[in-house]
N, C-alpha and C positions, 0 to 999 in steps of 0.2 A: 224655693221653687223645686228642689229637687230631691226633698225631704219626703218617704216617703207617709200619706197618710194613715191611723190608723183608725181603721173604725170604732167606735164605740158600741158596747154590745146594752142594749138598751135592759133594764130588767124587767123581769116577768109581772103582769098588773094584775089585779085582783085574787081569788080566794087560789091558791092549788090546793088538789087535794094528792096526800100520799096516796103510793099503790095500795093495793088491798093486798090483804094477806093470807095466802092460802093454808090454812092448815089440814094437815093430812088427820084423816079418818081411819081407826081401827076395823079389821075386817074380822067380821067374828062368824067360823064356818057353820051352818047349820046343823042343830045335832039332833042324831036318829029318835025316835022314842020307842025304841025297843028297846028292851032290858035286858040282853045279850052283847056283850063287847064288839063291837067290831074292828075287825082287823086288815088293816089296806093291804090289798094283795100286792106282791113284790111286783116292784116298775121292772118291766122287760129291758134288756139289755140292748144298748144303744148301738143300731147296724146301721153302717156309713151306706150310704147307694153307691158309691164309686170305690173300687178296689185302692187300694195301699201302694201307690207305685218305691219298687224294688232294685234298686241299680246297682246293677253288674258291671263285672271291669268294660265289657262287650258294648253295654248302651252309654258309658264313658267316654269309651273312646268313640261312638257313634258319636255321642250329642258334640264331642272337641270338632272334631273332624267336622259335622253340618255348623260347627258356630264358627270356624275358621274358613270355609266354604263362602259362607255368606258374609264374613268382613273383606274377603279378596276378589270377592262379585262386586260387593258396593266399592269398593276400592277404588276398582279397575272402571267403573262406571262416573265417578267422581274424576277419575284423573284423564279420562277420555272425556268428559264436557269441559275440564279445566282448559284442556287441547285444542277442543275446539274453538271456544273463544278466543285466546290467544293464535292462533290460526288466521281465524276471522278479523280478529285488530290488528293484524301484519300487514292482509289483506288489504284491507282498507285503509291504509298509510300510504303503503305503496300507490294503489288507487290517485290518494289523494295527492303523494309527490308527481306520479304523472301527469295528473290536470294543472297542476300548478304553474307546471315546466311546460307544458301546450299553450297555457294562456300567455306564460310570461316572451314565451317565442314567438306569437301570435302581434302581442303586443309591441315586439321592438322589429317587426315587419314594417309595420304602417309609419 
């Protein structure tokens, strides 16, 4: 009853056929019919669009200084929501001892 069952994996019916097989194609470049050699002009030299950035002890100690900035921002934001929920569920204890104590005074009235 408490065995679990296992399916059975039923096999494949009728013909399969394997994948095909792609064989790669030789590229053969087209050649001139001039009877002068030709000579491929030298490939230009490869210019980035965006400059080389260069760091100085200056934007070291910027980039230390803005990454220790923003771990004591989010810090102080983390430990101030921590706050306030624990705050809030103090809150709400208390609340909840004082209706307790209302109802149970309430009740030994009557």
């Amino acid at each position: 009853m408490l065995r679990p069952k296992i399916p059975n994996m039923p096999q494949p019916t009728g013909l399969i056929t394997p994948p095909a097989v792609v064989e790669p194609t030789a590229v053969i470049p087209h050649q001139a019919t001039t009877s002068a050699p030709v000579t491929p002009a030298p490939a230009p030299a490869a210019v980035s669009a965006r400059p080389t950035v260069q760091l100085t002890p200056g934007t070291v100690v910027a980039l230390v200084g803005g990454g220790t900035a923003v771990v004591l921002v989010v810090g102080a934001v983390l430990v101030s929501m921590l706050l306030a929920v624990a705050i809030t569920g103090a809150s709400l204890a208390i609340c909840a001892l004082v209706i307790r104590s209302l109802i149970n005074t309430e009740a030994k009235r009557r």
